[in-house]
N, C-alpha and C positions, 0 to 999 in steps of 0.2 A: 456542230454536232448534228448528224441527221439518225434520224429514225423509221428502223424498219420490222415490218410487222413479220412476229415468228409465229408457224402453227406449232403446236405442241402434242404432239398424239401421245396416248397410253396405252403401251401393250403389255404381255402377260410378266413380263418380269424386267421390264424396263420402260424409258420414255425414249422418242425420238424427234424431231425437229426439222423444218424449212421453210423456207423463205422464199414466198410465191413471188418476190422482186427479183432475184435472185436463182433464177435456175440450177440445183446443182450442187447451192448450197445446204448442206442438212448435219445433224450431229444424231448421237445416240446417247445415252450413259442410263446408271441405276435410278437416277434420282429425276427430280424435275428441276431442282436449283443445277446440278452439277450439267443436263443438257443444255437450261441457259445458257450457261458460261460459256460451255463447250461451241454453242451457237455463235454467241458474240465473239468469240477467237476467229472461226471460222469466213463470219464479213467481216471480220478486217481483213481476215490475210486474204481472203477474196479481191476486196478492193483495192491493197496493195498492189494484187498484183493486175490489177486494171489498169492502175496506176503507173507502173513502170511498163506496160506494153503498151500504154497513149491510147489507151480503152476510153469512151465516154462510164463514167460514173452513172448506174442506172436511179434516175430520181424514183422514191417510195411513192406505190399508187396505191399498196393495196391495204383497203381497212379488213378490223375482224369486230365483231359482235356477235354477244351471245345475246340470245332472248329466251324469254321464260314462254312458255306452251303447257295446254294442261293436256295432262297427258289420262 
């Protein structure tokens, strides 16, 4: 099982999604659980289909953190 880091943005009336390992790959939906989802559907079938065209599998480099700032 590998793991890869998703950005999650909010916009006016939904969320959207991608995955800076991953060029290309990105989702949308109303919610933030239903973009998840919709994300991890999306690297699979991505790397499926890496998979059957004998693609190298790109290994996860990129981290995410939030930090607190006073604002």
């Amino acid at each position: 099982m590998t793991k890869y880091t998703i950005i999650i943005e909010k916009g006016e009336g939904n969320y959207s999604a991608y995955c800076p390992d991953l060029p290309g790959v990105v989702s949308a939906a109303e919610t933030e659980e239903e973009t998840v989802e919709l994300m991890k559907e999306a690297i699979e079938f991505h790397l499926e289909g890496l998979k059957e065209d004998r693609i190298p599998i790109p290994e996860p480099t990129t981290l995410a953190r939030s930090v607190e700032v006073a604002v």
